[in-house]
N, C-alpha and C positions, 0 to 999 in steps of 0.2 A: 128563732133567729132568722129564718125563712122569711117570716112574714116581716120582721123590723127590715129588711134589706128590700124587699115590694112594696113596703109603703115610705119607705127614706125616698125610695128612687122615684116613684110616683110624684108625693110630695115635695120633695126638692131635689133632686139630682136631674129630675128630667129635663124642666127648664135650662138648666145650665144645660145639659147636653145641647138643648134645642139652639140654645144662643150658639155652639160651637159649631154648630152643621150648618148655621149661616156664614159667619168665617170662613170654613171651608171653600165653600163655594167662591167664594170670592177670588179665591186661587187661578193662576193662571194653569195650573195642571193638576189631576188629581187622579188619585189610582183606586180600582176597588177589586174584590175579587169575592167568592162567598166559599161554605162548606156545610154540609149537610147536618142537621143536629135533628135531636128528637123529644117531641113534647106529647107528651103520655096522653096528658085531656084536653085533645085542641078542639071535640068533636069530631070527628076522622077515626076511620078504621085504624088497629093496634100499627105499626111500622110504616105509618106516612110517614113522608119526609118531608121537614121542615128546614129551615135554609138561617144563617148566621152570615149576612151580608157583612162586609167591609168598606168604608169608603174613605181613605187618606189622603193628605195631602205628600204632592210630591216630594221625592227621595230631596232632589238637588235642595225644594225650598227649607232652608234653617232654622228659620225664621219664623215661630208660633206656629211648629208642629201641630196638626190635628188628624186623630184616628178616630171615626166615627164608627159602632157595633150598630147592626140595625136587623131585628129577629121578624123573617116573613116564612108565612105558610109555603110556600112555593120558590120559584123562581123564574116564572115567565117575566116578559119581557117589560109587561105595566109596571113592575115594578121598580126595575131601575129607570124609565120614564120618568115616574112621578118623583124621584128623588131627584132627579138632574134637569127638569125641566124648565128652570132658570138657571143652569148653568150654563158660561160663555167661555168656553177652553178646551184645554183637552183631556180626556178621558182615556188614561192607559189601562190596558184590561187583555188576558187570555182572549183568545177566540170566540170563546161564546158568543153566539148569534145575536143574543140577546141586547148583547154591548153593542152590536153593529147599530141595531134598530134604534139605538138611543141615538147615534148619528142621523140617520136618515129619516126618522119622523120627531126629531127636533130640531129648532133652526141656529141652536147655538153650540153645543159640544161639536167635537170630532174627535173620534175612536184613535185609537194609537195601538199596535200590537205590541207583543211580549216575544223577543228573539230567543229569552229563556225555552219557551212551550217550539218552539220554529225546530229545536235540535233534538227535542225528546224521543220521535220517533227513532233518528238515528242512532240514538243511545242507546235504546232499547232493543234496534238491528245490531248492534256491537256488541251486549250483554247476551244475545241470543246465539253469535257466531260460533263455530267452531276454530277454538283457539289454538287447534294442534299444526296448522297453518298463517302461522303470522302475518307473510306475505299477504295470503290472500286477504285476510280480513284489511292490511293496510291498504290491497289494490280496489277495496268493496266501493262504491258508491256510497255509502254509511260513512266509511271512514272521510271520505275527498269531502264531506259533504260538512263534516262534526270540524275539518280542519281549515276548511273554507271560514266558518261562524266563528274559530276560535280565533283566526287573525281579525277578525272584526271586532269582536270582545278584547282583545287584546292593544290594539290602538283605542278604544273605548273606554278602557283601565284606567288609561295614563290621562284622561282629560277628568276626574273626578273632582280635582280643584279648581280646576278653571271657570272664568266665568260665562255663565249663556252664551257672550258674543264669541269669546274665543274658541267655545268648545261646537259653538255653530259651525265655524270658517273651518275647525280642524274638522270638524266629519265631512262637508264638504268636500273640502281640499284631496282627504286621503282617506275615509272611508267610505263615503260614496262611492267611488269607481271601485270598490271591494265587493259591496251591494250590489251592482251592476252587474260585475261579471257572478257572481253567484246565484242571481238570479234568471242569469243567460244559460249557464251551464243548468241549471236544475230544468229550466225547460227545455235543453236542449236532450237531457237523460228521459225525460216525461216522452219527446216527439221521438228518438229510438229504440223506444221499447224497451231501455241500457237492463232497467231491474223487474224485474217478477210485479205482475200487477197490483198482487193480494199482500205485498210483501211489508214489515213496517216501513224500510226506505221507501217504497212508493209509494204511502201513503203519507211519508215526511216531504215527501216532493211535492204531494196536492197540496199537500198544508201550506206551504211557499207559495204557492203560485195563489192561491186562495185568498189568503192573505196580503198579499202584496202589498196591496194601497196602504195597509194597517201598518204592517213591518217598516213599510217607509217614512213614515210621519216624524222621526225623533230626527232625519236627516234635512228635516225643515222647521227645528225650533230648538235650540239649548238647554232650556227647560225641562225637553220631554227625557224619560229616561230611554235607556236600551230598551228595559226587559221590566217585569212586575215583580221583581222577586221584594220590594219593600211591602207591597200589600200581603205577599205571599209570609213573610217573617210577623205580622200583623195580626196574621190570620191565625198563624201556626200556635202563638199563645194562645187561643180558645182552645185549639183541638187538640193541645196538651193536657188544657182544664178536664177536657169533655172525656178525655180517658178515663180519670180518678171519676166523675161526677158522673158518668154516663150518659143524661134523659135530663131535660127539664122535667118537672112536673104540669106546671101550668102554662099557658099565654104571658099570665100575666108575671112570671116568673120567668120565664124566658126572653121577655121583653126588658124586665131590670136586669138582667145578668149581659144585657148589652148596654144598655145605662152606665151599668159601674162595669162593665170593662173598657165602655168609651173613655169614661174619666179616668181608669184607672191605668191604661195602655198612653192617654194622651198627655199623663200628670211625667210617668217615663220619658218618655220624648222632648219634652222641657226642664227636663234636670230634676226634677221632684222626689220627695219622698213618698208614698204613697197612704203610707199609713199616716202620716203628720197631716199629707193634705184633707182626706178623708175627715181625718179631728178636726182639722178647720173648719171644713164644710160645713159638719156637721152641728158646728157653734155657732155659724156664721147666717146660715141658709133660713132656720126656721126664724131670726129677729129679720129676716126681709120680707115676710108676708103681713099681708093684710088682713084685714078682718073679715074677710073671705077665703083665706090659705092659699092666696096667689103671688107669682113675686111677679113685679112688674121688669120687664126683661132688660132695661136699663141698667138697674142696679146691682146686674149682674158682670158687668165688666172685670168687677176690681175682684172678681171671686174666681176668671177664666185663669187655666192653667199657667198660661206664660204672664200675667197681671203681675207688675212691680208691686203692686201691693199687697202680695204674698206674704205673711211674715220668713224670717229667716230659716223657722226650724219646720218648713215647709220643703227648704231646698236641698239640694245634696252637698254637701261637702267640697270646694271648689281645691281639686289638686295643685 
């Protein structure tokens, strides 16, 4: 069974994926984020670590949803390079260094931060408190800091429907100057020495200040989201998988199980049934090849997730 699923996706899933990560790109914003997996015979000592890239299109965009799975040996930086190296937009993503580099040694993304990963530390100074004094922890730097990001999240909420132009003007208008003084106050805690150097708040305060240029970017596009928690919800189905299944075995096995969880995460996102599209595919994919077992990437349009030319018993059920 194993092997029918490495050579279905070889053979015909791939192409289509490949069509769908052109798409993607095309996106005015798009989000990625990864999580560690493990492949038994990649060559490499037993407990390498192998990496289960994501790269989505944005939350706001509705419109021909795409989740791309992309399985690499590592996670340095060449890598998200070479995936984004024709892309003109922006690239929301965690802190990782690596996402920065995709900004500065290419001439068309620009990185966007995650306000979600901005609070964790202080979450984590709050989980850690001693709670048998209330006050204090309310009076903590953690706490000013977690209620500071919640009124920004909070005016951030209410613009979900709106559209880019609207939801520009409102962050503008009135969460902007929220950004501003939060960002004042946190260096002004960093320049009096307010909290413990070693401590998680001070190290949630570097993160602010570190970040900054990155944290501000969604205050200058409607498009962009707050936070990455959609790649994060994206991601979180592999690493639900990967509990039950543990380990790839191969490359080459770990490489279709991003195959068909591209199509199969992106079939979700455009109303689909998974298992009907799948049967389509699978009737559909191998009469477009050649007399060489190639499909010419054209003919692939009417076969892409969100394609009207789905049949019906592809779709979900319309409430």
């Amino acid at each position: 069974m194993s092997n029918w699923i490495i050579n279905s996706s070889d053979r015909y899933f791939a192409p289509l994926v490949e069509r769908m990560r052109q798409e993607l790109l095309k996106f005015p914003v798009t989000q990625a984020d990864e999580t560690p997996t493990q492949v038994i015979n990649d060559g490499r000592s037993p407990g390498s670590k192998s990496y289960m890239w994501v790269h989505r299109s944005c939350e706001f965009c509705k419109d021909r949803p795409v989740v791309i799975y992309e399985y690499q040996k590592g996670r340095d930086h060449g890598l998200p390079l070479a995936f984004y190296q024709d892309y003109k937009g922006v690239l929301v993503t965690d802190g990782l260094q690596q996402y920065h580099l995709v900004e500065k040694k290419l001439e068309g993304p620009v990185n966007a931060n995650c306000w979600a990963h901005a609070r964790r530390d202080y979450a984590d100074a709050i989980k850690a408190a001693d709670k048998s004094d209330p006050d204090a922890v309310r009076r903590s730097a953690a706490y000013q800091a977690l209620s500071r990001i919640s009124q920004i999240y909070k005016l951030e909420d209410a613009l979900k429907d709106f559209s880019p132009e609207q939801r520009l003007q409102e962050r503008q208008d009135n969460i902007g100057p929220l950004v501003d003084e939060y960002f004042a106050w946190v260096k002004k805690q960093l320049e009096e020495g307010a909290v413990p150097p070693k401590s998680k708040t001070a190290e949630g305060l570097r993160y602010s200040v570190n970040q900054e240029k990155y944290l501000r970017v969604f205050l200058s596009d409607g498009n962009v989201p707050i936070d990455n928690s959609a790649s994060e919800r994206a991601i979180r189905t592999f690493c639900i998988g990967k509990k039950n299944w543990m380990f790839h075995d191969s490359i080459r096995g770990a490489k279709a199980s991003a195959v068909v969880y591209s199509l199969s995460e992106t079939a979700k996102l455009n109303n689909l049934r998974p298992y009907h599209y799948f049967k389509y595919l699978l009737t559909e994919l191998p009469n477009l090849c050649d007399e060489r077992g190639k499909i010419e990437p054209a003919k692939l349009d009417e076969l892409l997730p969100w394609s009207e030319a789905l049949p019906d018993e592809c779709r979900k059920p319309r409430r």
